[in-house]
N, C-alpha and C positions, 0 to 999 in steps of 0.2 A: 267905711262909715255906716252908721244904723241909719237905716231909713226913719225918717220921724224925729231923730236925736239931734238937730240942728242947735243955732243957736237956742239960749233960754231953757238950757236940759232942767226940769226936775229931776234932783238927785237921788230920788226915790224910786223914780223910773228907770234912772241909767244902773241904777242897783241890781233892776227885777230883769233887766234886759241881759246885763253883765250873766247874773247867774242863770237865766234862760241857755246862753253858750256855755258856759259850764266854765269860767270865769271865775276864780274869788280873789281879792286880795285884802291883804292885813299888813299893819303900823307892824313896824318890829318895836318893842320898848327898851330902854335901855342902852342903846347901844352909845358905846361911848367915840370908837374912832372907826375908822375903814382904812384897811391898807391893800394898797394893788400898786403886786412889786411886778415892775416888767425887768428885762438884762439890764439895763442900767439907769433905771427910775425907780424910784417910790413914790405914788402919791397918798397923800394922808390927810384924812377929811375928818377933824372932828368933828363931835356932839352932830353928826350926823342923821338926817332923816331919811331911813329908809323902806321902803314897802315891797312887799313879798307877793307880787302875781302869779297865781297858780292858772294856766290852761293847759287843757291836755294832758293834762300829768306833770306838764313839763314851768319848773321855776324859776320867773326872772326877776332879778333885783333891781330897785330903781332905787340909787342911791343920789341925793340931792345936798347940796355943802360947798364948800371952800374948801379947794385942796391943796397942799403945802407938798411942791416937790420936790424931792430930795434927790442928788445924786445917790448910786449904789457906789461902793468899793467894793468890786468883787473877788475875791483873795483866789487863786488859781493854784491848787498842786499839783506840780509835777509829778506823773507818775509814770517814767518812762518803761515800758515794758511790764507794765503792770494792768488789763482791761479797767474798763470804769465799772465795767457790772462787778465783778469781784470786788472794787472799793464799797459798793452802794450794797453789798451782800454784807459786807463787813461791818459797816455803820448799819444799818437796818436789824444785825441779831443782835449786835451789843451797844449798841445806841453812843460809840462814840464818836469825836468829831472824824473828821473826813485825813488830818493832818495823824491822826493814829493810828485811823486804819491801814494809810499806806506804809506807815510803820511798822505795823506787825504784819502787812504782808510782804513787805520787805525782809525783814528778819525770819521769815517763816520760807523764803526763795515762793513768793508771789501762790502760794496751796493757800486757800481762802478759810479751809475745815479748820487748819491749823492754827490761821491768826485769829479765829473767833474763839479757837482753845485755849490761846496765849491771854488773849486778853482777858477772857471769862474769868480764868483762876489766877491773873496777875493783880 
């Protein structure tokens, strides 16, 4: 707590005091929904208010709304004998889904160079 900043703050002063610690924050405009997906939730806040505190360098969101939770279905490929780094290399140069990648490292006998070959020029 600020000393002097008790009940009855002038907002004027909590401003000057705010940016005396090196404190700023800002409205974000526009924003229309917030999503924060955990393993097996989604929650979804529209027409959301949110505000951007800046201290220290460091950024936190204070986001304020009604959230609607969703279950996740989270779709798991098997990829036996095949690393997860290799699939995530594989989706990452050729931006396809995860169910391809293992595909063309599959057909390629699990060489990651080769299924970013395959698919590049397929």
């Amino acid at each position: 707590m600020v000393p002097g900043m008790g009940r009855g703050v002038n907002p004027r002063q909590m401003k000057q005091a705010m940016k005396r610690m090196g404190i700023s924050q800002e409205e974000m405009q526009g924003v229309e929904e917030v999503v924060i997906r955990t393993a097996d939730k989604e929650y979804v806040i529209k027409d959301a208010a949110v505000t951007c505190v800046t201290m220290q360098g460091q950024k936190t969101y204070q986001v304020v709304g009604d959230a609607e939770v969703r279950s996740r279905q989270v779709a798991k490929v098997e990829s036996p004998g095949i690393p997860d780094e290799d699939v995530q290399l594989v989706m990452s140069q050729t931006g396809v889904s995860k169910e391809k990648a293992v595909q063309a490292l599959k057909e390629c006998d699990g060489q990651p160079a080769e299924a970013i070959l395959k698919i590049m020029s397929g």
